[in-house]
mmJSON file of the N, C-alpha and C atoms, coordinates in Angstrom:
{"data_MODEL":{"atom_site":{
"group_PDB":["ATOM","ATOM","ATOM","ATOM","ATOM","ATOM","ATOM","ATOM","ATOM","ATOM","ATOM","ATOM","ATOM","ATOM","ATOM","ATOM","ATOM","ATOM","ATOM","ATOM","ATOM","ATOM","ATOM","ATOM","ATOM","ATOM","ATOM","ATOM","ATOM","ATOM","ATOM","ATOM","ATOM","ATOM","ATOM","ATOM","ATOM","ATOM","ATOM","ATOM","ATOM","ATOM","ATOM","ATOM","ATOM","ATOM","ATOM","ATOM","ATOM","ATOM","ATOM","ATOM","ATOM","ATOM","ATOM","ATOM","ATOM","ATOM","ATOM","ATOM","ATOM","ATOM","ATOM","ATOM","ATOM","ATOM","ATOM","ATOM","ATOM","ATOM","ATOM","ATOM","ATOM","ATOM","ATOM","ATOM","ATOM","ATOM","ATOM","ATOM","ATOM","ATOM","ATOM","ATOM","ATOM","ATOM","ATOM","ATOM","ATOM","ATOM","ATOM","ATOM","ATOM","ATOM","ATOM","ATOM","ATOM","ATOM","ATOM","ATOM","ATOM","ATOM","ATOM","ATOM","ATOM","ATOM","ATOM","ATOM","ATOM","ATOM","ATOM","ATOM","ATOM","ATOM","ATOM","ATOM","ATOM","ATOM","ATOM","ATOM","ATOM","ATOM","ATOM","ATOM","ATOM","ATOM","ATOM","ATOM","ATOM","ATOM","ATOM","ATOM","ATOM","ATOM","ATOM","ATOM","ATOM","ATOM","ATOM","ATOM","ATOM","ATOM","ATOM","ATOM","ATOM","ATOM","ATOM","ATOM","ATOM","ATOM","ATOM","ATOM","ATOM","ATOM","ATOM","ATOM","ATOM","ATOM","ATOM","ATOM","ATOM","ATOM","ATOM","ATOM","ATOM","ATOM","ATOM","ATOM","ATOM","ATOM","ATOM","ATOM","ATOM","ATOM","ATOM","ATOM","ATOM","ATOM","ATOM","ATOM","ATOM","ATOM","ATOM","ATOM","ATOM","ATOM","ATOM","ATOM","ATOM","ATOM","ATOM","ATOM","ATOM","ATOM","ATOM","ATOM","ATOM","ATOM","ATOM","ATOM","ATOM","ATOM","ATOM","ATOM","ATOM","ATOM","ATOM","ATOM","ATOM","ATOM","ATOM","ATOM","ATOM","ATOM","ATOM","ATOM"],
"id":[1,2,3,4,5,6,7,8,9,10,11,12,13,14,15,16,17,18,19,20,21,22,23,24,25,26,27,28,29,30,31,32,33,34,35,36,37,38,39,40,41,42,43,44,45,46,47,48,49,50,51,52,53,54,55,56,57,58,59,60,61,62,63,64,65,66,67,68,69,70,71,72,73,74,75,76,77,78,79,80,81,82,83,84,85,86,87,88,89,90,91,92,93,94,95,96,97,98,99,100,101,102,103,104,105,106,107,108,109,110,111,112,113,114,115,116,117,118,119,120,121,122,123,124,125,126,127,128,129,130,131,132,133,134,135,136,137,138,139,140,141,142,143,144,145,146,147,148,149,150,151,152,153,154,155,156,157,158,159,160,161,162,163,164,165,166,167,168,169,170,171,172,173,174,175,176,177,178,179,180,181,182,183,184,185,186,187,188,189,190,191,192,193,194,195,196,197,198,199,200,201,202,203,204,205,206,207,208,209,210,211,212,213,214,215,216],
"type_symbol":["N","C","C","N","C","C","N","C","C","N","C","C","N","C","C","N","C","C","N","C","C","N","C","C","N","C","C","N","C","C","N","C","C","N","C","C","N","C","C","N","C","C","N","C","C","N","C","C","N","C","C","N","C","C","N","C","C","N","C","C","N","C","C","N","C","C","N","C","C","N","C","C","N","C","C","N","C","C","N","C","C","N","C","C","N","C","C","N","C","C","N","C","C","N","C","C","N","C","C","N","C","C","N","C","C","N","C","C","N","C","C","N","C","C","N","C","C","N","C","C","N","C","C","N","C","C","N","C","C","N","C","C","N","C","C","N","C","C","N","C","C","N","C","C","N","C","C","N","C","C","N","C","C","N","C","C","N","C","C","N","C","C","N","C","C","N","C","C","N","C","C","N","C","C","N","C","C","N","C","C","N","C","C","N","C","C","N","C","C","N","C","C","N","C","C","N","C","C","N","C","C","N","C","C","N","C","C","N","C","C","N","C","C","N","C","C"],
"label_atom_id":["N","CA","C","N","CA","C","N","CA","C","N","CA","C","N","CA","C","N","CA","C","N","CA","C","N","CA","C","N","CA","C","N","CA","C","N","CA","C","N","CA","C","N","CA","C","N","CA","C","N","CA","C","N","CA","C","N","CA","C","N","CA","C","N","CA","C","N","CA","C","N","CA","C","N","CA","C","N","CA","C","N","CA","C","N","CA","C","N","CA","C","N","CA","C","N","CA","C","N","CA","C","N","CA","C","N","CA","C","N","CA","C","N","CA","C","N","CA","C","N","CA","C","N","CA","C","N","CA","C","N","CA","C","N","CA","C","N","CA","C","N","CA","C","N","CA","C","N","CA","C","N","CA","C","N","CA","C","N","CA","C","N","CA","C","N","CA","C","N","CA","C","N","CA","C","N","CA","C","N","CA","C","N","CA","C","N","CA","C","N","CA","C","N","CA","C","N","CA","C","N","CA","C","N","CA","C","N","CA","C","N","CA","C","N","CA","C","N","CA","C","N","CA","C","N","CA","C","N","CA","C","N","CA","C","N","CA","C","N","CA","C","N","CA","C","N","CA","C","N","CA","C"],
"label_alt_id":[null,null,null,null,null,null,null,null,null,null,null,null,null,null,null,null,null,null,null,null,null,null,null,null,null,null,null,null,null,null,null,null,null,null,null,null,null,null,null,null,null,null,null,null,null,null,null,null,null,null,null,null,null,null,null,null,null,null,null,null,null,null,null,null,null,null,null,null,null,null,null,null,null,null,null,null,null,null,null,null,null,null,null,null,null,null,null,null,null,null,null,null,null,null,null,null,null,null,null,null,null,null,null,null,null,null,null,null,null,null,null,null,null,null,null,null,null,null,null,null,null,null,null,null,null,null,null,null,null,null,null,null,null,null,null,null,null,null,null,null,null,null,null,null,null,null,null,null,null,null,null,null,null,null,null,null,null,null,null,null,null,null,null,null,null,null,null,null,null,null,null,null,null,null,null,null,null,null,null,null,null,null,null,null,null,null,null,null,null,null,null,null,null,null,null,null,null,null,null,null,null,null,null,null,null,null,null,null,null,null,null,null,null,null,null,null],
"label_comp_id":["UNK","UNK","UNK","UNK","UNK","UNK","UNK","UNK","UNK","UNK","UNK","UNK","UNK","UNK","UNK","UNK","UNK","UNK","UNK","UNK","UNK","UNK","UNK","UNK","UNK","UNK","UNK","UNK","UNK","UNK","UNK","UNK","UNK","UNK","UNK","UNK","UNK","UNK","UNK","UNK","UNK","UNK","UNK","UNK","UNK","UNK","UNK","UNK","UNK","UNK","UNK","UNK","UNK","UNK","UNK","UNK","UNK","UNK","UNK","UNK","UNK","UNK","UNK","UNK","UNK","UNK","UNK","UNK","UNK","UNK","UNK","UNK","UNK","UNK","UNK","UNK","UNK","UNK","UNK","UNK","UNK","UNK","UNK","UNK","UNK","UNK","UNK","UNK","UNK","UNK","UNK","UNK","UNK","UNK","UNK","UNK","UNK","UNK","UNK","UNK","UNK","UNK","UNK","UNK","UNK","UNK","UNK","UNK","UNK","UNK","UNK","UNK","UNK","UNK","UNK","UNK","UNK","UNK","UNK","UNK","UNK","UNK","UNK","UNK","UNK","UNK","UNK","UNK","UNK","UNK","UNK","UNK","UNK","UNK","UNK","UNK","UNK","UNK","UNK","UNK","UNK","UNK","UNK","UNK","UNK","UNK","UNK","UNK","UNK","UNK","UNK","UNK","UNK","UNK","UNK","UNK","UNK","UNK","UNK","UNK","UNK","UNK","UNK","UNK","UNK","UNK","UNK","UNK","UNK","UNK","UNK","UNK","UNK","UNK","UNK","UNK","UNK","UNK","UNK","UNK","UNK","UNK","UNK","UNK","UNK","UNK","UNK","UNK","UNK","UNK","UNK","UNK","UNK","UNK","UNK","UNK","UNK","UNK","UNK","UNK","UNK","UNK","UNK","UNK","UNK","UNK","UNK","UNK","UNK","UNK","UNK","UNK","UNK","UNK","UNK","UNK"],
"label_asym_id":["A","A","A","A","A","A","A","A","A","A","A","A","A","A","A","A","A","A","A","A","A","A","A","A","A","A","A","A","A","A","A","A","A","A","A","A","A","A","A","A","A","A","A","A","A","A","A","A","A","A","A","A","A","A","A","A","A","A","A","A","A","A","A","A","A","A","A","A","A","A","A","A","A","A","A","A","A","A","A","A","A","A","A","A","A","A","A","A","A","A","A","A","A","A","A","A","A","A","A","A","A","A","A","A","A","A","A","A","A","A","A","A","A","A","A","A","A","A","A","A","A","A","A","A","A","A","A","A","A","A","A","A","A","A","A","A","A","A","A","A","A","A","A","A","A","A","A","A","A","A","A","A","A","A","A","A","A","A","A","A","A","A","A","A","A","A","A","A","A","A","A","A","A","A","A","A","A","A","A","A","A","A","A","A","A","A","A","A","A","A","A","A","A","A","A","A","A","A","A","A","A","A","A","A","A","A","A","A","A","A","A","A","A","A","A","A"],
"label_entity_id":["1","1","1","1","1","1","1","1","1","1","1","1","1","1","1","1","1","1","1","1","1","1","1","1","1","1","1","1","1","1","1","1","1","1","1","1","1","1","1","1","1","1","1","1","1","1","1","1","1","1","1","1","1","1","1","1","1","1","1","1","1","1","1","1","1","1","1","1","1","1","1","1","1","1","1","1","1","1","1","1","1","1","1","1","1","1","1","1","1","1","1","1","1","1","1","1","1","1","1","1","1","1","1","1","1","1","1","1","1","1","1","1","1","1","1","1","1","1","1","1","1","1","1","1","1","1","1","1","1","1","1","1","1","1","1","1","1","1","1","1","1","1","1","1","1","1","1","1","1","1","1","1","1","1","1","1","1","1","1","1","1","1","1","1","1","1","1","1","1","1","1","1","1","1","1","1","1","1","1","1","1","1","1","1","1","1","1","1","1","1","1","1","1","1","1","1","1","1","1","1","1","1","1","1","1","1","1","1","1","1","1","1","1","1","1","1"],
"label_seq_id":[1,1,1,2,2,2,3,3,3,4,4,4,5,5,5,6,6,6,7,7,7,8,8,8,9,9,9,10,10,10,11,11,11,12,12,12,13,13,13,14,14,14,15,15,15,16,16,16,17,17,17,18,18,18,19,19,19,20,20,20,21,21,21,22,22,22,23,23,23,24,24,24,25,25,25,26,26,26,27,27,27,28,28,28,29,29,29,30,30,30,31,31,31,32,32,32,33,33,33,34,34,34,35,35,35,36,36,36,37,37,37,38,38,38,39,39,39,40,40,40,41,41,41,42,42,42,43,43,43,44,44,44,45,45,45,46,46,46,47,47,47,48,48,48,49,49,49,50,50,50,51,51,51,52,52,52,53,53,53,54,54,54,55,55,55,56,56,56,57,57,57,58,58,58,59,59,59,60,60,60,61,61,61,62,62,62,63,63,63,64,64,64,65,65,65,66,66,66,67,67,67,68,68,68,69,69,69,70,70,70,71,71,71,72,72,72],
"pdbx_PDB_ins_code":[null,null,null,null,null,null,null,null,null,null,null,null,null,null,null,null,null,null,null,null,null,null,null,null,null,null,null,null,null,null,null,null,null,null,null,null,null,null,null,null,null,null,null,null,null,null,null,null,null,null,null,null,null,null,null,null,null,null,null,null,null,null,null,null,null,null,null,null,null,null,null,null,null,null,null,null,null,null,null,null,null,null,null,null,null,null,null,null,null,null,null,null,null,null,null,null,null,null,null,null,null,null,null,null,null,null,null,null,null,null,null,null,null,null,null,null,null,null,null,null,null,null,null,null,null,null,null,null,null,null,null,null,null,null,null,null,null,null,null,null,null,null,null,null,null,null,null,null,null,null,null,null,null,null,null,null,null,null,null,null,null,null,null,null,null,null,null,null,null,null,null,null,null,null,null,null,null,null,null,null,null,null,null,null,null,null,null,null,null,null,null,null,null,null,null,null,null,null,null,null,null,null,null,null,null,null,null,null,null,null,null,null,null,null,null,null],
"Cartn_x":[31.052,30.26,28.789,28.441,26.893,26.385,27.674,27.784,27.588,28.027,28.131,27.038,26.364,24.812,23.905,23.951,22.913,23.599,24.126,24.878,24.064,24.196,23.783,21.9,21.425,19.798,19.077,20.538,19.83,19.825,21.008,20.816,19.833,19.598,18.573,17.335,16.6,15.472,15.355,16.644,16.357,16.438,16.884,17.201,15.414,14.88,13.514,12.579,12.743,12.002,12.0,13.373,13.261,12.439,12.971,12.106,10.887,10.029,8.461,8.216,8.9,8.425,8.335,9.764,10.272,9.443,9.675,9.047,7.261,6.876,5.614,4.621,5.1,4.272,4.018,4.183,3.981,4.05,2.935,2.751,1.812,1.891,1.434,-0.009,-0.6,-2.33,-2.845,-3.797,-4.467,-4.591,-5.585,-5.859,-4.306,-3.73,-2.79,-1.964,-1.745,-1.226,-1.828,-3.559,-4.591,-4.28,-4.132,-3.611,-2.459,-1.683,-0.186,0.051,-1.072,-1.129,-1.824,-3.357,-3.892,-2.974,-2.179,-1.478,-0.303,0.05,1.053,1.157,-0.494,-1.208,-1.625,-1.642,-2.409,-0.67,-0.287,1.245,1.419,0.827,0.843,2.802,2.825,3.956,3.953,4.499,4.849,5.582,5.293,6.414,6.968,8.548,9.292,8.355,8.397,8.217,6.47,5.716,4.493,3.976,3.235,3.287,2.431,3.258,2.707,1.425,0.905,-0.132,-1.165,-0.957,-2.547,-3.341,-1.98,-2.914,-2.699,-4.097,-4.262,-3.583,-2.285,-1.7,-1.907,-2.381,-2.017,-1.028,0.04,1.107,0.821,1.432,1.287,1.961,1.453,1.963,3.903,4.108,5.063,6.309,5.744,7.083,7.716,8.899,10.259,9.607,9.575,9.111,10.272,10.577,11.458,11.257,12.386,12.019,11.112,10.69,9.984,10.751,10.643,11.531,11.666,12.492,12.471,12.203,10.93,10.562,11.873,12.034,13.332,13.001],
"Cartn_y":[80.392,79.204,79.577,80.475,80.952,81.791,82.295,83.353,82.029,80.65,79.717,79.01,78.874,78.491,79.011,80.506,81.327,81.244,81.29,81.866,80.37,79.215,77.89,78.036,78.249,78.654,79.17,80.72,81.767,80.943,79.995,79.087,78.142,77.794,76.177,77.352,78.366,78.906,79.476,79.766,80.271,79.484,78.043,76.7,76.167,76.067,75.803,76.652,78.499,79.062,78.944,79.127,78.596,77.857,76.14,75.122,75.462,75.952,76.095,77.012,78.291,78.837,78.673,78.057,77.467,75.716,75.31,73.625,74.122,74.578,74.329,75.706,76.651,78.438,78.744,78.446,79.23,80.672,81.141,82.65,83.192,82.32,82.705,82.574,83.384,83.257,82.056,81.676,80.282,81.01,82.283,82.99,83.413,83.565,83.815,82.94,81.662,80.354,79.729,79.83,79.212,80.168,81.458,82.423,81.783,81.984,81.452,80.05,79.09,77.617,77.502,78.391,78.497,79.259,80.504,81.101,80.372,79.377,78.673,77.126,76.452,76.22,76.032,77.61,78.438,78.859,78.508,79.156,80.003,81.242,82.51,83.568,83.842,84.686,85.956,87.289,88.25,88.899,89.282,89.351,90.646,91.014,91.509,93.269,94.067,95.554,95.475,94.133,94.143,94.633,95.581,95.91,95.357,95.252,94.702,94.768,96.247,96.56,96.268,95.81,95.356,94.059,93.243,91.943,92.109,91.265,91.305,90.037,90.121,89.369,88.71,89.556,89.677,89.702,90.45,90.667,91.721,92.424,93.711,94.457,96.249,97.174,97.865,97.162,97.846,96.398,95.537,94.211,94.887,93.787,94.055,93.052,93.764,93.095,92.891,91.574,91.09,90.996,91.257,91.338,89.897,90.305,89.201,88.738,86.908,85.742,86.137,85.959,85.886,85.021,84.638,83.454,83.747,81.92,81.951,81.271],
"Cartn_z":[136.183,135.894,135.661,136.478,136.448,135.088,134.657,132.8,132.157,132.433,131.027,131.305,132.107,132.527,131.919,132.017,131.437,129.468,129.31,127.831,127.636,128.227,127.684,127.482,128.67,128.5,127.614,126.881,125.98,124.607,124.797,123.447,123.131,124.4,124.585,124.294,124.894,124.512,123.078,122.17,120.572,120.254,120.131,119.469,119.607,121.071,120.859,120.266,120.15,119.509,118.297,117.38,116.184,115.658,116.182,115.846,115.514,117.008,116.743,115.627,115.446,114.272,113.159,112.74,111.439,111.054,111.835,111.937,112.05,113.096,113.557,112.892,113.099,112.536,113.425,114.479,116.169,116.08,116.337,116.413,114.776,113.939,112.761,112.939,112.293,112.348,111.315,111.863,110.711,109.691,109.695,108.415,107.329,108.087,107.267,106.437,107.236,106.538,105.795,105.698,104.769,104.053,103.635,102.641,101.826,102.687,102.422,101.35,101.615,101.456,100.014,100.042,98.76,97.629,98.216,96.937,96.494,97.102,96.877,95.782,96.235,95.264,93.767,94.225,92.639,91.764,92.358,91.654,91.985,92.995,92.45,92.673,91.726,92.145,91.546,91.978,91.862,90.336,89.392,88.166,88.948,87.762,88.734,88.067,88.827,89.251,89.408,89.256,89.708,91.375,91.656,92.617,93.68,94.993,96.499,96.635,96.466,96.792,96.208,94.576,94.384,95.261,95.633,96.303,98.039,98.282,99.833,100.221,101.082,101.715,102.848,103.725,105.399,105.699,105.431,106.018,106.739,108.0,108.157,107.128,107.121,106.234,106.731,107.681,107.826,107.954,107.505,106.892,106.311,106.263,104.994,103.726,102.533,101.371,100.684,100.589,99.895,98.002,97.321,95.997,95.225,94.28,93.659,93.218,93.126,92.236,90.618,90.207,88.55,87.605,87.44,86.458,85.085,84.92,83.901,82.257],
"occupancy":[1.0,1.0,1.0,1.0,1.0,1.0,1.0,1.0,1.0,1.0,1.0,1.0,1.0,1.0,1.0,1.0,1.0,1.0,1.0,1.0,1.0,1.0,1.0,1.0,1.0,1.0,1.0,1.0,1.0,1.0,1.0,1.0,1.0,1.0,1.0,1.0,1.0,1.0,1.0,1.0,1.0,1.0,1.0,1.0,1.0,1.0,1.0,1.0,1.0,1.0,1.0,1.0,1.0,1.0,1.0,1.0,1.0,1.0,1.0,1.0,1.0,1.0,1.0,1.0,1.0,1.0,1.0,1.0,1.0,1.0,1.0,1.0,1.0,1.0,1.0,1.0,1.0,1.0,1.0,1.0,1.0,1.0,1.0,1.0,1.0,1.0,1.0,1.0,1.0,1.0,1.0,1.0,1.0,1.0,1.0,1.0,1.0,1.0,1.0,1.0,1.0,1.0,1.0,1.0,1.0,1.0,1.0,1.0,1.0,1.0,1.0,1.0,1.0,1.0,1.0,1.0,1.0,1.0,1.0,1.0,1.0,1.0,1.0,1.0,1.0,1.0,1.0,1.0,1.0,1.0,1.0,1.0,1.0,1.0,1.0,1.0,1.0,1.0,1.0,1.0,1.0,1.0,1.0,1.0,1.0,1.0,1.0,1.0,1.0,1.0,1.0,1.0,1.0,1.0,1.0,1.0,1.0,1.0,1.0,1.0,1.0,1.0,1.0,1.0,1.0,1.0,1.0,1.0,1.0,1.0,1.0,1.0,1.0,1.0,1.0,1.0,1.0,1.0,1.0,1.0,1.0,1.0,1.0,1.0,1.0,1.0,1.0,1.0,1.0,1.0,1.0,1.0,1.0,1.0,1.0,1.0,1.0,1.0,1.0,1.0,1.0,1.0,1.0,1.0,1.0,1.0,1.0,1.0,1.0,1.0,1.0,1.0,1.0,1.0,1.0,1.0],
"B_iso_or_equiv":[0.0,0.0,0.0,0.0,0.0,0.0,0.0,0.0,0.0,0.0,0.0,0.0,0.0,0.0,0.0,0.0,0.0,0.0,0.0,0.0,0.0,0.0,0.0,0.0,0.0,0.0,0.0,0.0,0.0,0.0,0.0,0.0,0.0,0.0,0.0,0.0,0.0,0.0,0.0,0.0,0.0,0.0,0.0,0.0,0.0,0.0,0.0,0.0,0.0,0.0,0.0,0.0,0.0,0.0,0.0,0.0,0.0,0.0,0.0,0.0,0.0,0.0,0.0,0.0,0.0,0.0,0.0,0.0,0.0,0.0,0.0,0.0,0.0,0.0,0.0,0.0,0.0,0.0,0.0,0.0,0.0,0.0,0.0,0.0,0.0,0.0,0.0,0.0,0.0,0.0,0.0,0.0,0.0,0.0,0.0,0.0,0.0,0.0,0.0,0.0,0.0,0.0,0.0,0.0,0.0,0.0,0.0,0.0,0.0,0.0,0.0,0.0,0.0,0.0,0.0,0.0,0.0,0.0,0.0,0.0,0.0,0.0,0.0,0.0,0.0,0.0,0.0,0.0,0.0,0.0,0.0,0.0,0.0,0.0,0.0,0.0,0.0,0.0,0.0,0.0,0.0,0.0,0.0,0.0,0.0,0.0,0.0,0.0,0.0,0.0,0.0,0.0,0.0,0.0,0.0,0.0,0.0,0.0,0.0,0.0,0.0,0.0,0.0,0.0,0.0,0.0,0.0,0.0,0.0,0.0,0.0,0.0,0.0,0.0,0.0,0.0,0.0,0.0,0.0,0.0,0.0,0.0,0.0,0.0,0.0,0.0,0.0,0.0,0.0,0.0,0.0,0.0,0.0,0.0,0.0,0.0,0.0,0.0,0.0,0.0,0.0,0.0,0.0,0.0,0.0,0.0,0.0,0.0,0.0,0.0,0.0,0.0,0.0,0.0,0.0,0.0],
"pdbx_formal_charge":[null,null,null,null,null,null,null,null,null,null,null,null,null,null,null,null,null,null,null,null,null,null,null,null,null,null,null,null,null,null,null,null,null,null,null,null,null,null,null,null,null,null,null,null,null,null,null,null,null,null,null,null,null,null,null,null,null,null,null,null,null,null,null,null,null,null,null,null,null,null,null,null,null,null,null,null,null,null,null,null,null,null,null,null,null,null,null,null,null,null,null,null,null,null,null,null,null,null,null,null,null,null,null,null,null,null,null,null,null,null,null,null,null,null,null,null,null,null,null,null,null,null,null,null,null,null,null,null,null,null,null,null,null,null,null,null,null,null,null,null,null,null,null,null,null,null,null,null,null,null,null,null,null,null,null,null,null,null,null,null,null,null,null,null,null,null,null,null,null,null,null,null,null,null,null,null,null,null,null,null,null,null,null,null,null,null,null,null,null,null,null,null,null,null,null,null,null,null,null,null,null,null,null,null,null,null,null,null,null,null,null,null,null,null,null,null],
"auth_seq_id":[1,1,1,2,2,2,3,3,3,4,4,4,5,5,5,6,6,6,7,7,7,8,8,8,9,9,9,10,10,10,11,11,11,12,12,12,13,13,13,14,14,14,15,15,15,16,16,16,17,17,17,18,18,18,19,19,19,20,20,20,21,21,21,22,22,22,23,23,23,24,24,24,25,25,25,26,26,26,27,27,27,28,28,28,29,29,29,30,30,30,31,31,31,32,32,32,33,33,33,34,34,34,35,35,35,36,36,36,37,37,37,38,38,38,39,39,39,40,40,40,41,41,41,42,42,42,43,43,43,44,44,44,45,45,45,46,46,46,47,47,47,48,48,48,49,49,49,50,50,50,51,51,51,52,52,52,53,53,53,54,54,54,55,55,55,56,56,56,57,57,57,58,58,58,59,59,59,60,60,60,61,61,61,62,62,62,63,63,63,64,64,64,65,65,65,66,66,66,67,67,67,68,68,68,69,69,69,70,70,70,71,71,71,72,72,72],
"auth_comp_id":["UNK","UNK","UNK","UNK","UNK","UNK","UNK","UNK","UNK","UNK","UNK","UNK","UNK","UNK","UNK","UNK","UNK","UNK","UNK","UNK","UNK","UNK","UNK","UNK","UNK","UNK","UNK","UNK","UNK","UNK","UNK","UNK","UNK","UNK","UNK","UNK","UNK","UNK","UNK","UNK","UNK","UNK","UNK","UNK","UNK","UNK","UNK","UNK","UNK","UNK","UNK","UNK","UNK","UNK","UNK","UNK","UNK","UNK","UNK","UNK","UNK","UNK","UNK","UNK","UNK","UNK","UNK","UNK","UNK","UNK","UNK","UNK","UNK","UNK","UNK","UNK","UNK","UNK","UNK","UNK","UNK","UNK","UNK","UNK","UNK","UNK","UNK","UNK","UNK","UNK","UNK","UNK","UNK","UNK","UNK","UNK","UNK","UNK","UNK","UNK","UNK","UNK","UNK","UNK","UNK","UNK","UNK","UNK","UNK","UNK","UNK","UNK","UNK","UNK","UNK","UNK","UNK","UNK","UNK","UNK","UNK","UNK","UNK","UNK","UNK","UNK","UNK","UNK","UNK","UNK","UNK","UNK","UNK","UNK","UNK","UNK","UNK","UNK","UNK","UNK","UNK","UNK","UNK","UNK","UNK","UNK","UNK","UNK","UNK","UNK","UNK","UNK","UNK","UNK","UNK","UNK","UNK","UNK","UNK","UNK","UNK","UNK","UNK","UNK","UNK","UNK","UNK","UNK","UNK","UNK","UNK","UNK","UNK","UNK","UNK","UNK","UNK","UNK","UNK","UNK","UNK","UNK","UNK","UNK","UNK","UNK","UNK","UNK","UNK","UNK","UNK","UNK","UNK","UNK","UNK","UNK","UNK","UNK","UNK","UNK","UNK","UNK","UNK","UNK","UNK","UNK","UNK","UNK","UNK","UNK","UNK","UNK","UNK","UNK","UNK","UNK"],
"auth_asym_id":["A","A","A","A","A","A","A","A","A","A","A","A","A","A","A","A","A","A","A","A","A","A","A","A","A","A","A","A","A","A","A","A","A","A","A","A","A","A","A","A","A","A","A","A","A","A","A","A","A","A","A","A","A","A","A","A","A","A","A","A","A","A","A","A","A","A","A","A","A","A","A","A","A","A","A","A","A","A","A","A","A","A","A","A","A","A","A","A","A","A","A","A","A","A","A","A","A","A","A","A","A","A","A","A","A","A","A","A","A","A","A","A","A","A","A","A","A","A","A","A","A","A","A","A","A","A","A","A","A","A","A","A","A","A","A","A","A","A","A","A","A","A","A","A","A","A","A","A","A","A","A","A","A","A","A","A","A","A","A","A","A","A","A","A","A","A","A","A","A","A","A","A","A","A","A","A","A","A","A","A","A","A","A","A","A","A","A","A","A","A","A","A","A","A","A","A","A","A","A","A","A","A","A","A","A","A","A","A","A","A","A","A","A","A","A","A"],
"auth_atom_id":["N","CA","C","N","CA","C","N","CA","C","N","CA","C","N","CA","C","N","CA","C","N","CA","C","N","CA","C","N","CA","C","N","CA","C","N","CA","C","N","CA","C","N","CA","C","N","CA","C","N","CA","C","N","CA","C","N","CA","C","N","CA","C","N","CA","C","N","CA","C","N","CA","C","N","CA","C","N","CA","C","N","CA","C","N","CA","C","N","CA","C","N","CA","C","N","CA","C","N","CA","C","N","CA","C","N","CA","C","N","CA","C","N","CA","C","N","CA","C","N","CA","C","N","CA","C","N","CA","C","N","CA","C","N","CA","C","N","CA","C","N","CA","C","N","CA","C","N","CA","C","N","CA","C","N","CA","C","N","CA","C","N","CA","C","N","CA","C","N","CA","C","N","CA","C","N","CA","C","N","CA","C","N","CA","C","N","CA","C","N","CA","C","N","CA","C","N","CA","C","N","CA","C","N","CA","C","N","CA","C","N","CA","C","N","CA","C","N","CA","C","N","CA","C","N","CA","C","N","CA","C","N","CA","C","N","CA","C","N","CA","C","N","CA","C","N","CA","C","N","CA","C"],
"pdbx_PDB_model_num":[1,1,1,1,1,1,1,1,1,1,1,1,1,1,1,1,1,1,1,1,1,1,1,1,1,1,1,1,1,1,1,1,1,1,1,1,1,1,1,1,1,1,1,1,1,1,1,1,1,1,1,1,1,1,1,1,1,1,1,1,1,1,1,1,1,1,1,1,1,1,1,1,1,1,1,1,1,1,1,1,1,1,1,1,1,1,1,1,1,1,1,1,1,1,1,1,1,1,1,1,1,1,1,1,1,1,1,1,1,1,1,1,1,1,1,1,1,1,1,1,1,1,1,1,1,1,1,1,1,1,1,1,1,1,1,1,1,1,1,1,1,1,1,1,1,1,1,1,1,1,1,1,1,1,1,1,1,1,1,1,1,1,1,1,1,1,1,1,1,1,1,1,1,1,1,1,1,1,1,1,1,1,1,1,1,1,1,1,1,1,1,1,1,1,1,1,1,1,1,1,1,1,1,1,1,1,1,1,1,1,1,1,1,1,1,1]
}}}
């Protein structure tokens, strides 16, 4: 009974972490979401083999960079 207590908790605490991150940006820096908010804005997107590195993100350098979208 005490395994299905805890197994229930580990769910109730990722079900609330989620939320805040996904719903709220909990943990995200302001600077980075005012980044995030203006390039989003501006249209800006990635063409495809254009490279990461010319623009300043704020991401850290050691993220997973996901491929660029394919304008159609």
């Amino acid at each position: 009974m005490l395994s299905v207590v805890g197994v229930a908790g580990i769910v109730w605490v990722g079900c609330i972490g989620g939320k805040m991150m996904f719903e709220h940006a909990a943990g995200i820096p302001t600077k980075t979401l005012e980044t995030e908010v203006q390039n989003r804005e501006a249209g800006h997107e990635h063409e495809p083999g254009e490279e990461e590195e010319e623009h300043e993100h704020g991401a850290p350098d050691d993220s997973a960079k996901a491929p660029a979208p394919h304008k159609h």
